[in-house]
N, C-alpha and C positions, 0 to 999 in steps of 0.2 A: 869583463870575463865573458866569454861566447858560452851560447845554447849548451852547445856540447858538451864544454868545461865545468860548468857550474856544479857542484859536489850534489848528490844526490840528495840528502840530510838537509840543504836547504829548501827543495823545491816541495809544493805542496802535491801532497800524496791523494791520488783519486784512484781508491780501492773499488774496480768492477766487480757484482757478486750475480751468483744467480744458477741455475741448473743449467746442463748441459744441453746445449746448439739453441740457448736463448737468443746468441748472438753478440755474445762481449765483445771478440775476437772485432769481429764484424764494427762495432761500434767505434773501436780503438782504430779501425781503419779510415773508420769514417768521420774522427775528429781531426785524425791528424792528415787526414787528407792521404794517405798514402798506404800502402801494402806492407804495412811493419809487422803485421799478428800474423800468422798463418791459420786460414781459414778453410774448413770443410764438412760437410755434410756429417762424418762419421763423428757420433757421440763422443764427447771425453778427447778431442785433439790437446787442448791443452792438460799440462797436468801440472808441472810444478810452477807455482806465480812465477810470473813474467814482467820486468818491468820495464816502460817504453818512455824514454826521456821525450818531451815532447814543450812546448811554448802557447800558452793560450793568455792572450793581452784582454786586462789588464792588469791577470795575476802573474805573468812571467813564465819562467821557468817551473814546470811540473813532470810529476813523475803519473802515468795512468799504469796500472799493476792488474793485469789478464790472471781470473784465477780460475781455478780447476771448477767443474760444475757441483754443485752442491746436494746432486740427487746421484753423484758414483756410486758405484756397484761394487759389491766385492771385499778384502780386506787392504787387498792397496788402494781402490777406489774412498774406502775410509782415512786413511792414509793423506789420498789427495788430499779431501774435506777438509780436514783439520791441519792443511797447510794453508790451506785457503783463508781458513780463520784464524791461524794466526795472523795474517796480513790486519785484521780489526785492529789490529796494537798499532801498525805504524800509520794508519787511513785517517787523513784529515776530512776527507768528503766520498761517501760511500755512494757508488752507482747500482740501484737494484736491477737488474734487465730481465724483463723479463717477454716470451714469445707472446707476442697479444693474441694470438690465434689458439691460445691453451688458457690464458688466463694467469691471476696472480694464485699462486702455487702454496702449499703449508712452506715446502721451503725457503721461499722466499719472503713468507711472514716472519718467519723465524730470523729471517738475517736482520729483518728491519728492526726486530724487536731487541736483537742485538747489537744494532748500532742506536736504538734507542737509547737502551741502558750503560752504551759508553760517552752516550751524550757526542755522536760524528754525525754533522751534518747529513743530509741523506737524501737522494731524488728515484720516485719510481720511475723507470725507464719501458715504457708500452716500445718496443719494437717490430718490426714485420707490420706496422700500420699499413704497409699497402698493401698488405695481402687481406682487409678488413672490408669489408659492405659497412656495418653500421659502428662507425669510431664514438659515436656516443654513448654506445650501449656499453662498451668495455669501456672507458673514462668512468662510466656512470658505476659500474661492476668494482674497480679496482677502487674510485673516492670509498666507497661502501666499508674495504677491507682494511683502506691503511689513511693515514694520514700525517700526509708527506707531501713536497709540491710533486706532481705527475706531466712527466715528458711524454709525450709519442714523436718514437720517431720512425724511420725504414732506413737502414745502414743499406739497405741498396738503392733508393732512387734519393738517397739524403734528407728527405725530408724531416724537418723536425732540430734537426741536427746544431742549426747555429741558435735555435732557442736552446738546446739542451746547452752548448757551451754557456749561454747567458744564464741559464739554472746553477750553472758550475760557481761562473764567476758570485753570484748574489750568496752562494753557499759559503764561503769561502770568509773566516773569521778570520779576517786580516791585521787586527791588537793582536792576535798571537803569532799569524807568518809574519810579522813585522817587530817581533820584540827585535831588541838592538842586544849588537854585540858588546861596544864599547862606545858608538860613537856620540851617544846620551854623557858620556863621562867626559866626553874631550871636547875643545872647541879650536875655532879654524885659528893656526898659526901654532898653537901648542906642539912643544916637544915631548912625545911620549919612546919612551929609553925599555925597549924589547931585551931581556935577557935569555938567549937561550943557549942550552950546554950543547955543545960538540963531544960529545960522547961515545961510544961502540954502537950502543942503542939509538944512537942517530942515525936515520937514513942517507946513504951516499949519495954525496950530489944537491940535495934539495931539501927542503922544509919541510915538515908536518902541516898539517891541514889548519890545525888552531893558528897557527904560526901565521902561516897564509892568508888565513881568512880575517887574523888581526889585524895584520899588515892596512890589508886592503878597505878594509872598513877607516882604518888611520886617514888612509890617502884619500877616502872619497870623502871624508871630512874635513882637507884641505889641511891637517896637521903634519906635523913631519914626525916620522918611526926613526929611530935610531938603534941598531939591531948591537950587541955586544956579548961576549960572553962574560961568566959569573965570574971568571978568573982577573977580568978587566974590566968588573964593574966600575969598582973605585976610580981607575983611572979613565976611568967614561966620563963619570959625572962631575968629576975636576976638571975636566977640557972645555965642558960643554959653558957656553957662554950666556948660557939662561937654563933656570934649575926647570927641567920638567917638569908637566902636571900630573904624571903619573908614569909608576914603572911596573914593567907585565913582568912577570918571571916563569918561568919551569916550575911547578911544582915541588920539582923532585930539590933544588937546591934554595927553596925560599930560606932555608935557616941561614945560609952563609949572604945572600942578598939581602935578607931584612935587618941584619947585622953591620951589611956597607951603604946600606939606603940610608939617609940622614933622616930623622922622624918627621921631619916636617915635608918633605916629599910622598905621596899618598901612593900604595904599593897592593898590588894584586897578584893574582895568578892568572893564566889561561886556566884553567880547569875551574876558577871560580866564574870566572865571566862564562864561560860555557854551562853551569852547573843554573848561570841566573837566566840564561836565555832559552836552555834546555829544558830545567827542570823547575822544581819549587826548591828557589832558594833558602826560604826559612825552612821547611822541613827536611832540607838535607843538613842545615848547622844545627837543628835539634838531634837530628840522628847521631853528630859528634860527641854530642854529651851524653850519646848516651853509652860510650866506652866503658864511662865509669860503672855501668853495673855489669862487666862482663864476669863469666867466672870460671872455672878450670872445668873442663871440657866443652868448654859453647864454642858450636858451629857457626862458623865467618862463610857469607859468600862473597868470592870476588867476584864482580862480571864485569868485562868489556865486550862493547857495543861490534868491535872486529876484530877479526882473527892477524895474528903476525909472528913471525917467529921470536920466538921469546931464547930473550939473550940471558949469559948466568946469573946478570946483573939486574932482571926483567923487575920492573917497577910494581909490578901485580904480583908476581909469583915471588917475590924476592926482599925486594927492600919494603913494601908495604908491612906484608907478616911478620918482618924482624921487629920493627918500629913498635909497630903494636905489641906485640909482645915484650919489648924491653919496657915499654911505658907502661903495660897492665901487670907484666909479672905473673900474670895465668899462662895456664896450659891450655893456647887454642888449637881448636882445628879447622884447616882452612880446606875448601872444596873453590872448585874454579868451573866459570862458564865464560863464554867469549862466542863472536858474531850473532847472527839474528836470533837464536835461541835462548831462553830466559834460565828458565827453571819450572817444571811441573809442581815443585812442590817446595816453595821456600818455608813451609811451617816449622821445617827442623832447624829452622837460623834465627842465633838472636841476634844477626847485625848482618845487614848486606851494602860492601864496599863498591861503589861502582865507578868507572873510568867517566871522563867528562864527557859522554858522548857526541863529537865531533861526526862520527861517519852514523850519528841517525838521527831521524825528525823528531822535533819536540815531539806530537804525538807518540812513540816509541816509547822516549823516555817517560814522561810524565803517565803510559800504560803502567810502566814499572813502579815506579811514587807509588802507583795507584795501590797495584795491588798490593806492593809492602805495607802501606796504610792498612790495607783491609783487612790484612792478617795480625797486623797492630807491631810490624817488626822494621827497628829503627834503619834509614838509609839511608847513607852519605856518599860526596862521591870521593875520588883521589883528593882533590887541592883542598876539599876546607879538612877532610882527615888532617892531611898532612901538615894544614897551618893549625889545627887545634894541638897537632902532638907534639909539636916548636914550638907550644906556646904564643903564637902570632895571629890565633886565629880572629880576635878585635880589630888587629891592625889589617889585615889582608879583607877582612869584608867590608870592613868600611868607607873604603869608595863607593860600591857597589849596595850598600844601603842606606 
């Protein structure tokens, strides 16, 4: 898969913060060696985060994210800000930049302390070093205020530059960009039997992303994918001349597949294997049980990770809410969010349903975990819902644990 192609939601995210013409922009030029940010003197050029696919060996594939400065002015200048902070949700390694000819800033204490307390990695970045006489005496000024490993560098004459990339990479908690998709579950030569539906809600032409990214993880572990729909499972798995080690399915028809899968064949979803590499998988199959104490009027959030048009048939807006409601027998009510936006205020939910997030970085989702946790309100996502309300849900996690 090339630079280019590789989905966003995989590559590690390296959130730049800092006040206005600290020099982000400038920085994002000067990692990626090239004129991607646009840069200028007047305060506030940037405003709404910016993300620049970029490759730094020998983390790979990353995303660096230019955010608005943190000292804006005004009520859209506020605006900015707390777009900026939302970016902390999806930041696996946060860059503080700050002008060294001004010094380390209340603002900039402020964002460390908040990538403290979400536990993101974190590097103070002294910039404009060569506009400095004595680089000991701000080293010596900024150790005083924060403690954090401390870069200088000069986004104009580079200096500094390729230790900050080596800052980057030692930052970089690689047991978690490295959890596995599937291919911990498979081994080389295995046949693993993809089921997925051809449906309205299928996109013309091509796969989905989970679909994709299954595939391809199969292939790089040297086993062979056999791709079928749910209509032809049965006569898949009677052709086939050695039983698979595993069969992936769609979510949305595991009841009719876990029904033609022979029990002794071991069966999953994508959205669960998504849910173990994305998320905390045991606190999302506790969130399932916790159906059972819903009660007539409790507010459901759905959320997905991206926006799509939603078909009459729409798995979120549609078939999820019947299900549940035919299983609980309550009167719920259901509220919907979808793309990078969460919820300001999930305390009025007693259950929040979320899609397997395919198009965003573990850090994203596990923000979410988090803060459902903290308000002590249960969350599951689509697949193990859907295998807990079929009753299958023992059998579909159990590869996968």
């Amino acid at each position: 898969m090339s630079l280019n192609s590789t989905p966003q939601s995989v590559r590690v995210h390296v959130g730049l913060f800092g006040k206005r013409n600290a020099g982000k922009s400038s920085i994002i030029n000067a990692i990626s060696n090239q004129d991607v940010a646009i840069v200028s003197d007047v305060a506030g050029t940037t405003t709404d985060p910016v993300f620049r696919p970029m490759e730094i060996l020998p983390i790979g594939p990353c995303v660096l994210i230019d955010t608005a400065g943190l000292d804006d002015l005004g009520y859209l200048g506020q605006l900015r800000i707390n777009k900026s902070l939302d970016i902390l949700d999806k930041t696996d390694i946060g860059l503080v930049i700050v002008d060294s000819t001004l010094g380390v800033s209340k603002e900039d204490l402020e964002i460390i302390n908040l990538l403290k307390e979400k536990n993101i990695p974190h590097i103070l970045v002294l910039n404009k070093i060569d506009e400095i006489i004595d680089k000991n005496h701000i080293i010596k000024n900024a150790k005083s205020k924060v403690n954090c490993p401390i870069t200088c560098v000069s986004s104009k004459t580079k200096e500094g530059i390729e230790n900050l990339k080596d800052n980057i990479i030692n930052s970089v908690n690689y047991e978690s960009s490295n959890l596995q998709l599937v291919s911990d579950l498979i081994e080389e030569d295995d046949f693993i039997v993809l089921v997925i539906p051809i449906d309205k809600a299928a996109p013309k032409g091509r796969l989905i992303l989970p679909q994709q990214q299954v595939i391809r993880d199969i292939l790089d572990n040297c086993a062979t994918a056999i791709m079928t729909k749910e209509t032809t499972l049965k006569e898949t798995l009677t052709n086939l001349n050695k039983k698979p080690s595993l069969v992936i399915t769609d979510s949305q028809v595991f009841e009719q597949v876990s029904r033609d899968t022979p029990i002794d064949i071991p069966l999953t979803s994508f959205s669960i294997l998504f849910a173990r590499q994305k998320g905390d998988l045991d606190e999302l199959i506790k969130g399932a049980a916790s159906i059972e104490n819903l009660k007539d009027g409790d507010k459901i959030l759905i959320a997905e990770g991206c926006t799509h048009h939603k078909q009459d048939d729409d798995i979120g807006t549609f078939k999820i809410p019947n299900w549940l409601k035919k299983y609980t027998k309550k009167d719920l009510i259901f509220e919907y969010t979808s793309g990078v936006t969460f919820s300001d205020d999930i305390t009025k939910y007693s259950l929040i349903i979320h899609c397997g997030a395919c198009m965003m970085n573990r850090a994203a989702m596990m923000s979410r975990i988090e803060k459902a946790k903290n308000h002590n309100i249960s969350i599951v996502n689509y697949g193990i819902l859907i295998a807990y309300l079929k009753g299958i849900l023992d059998r579909a996690t159990y590869p996968v644990k």
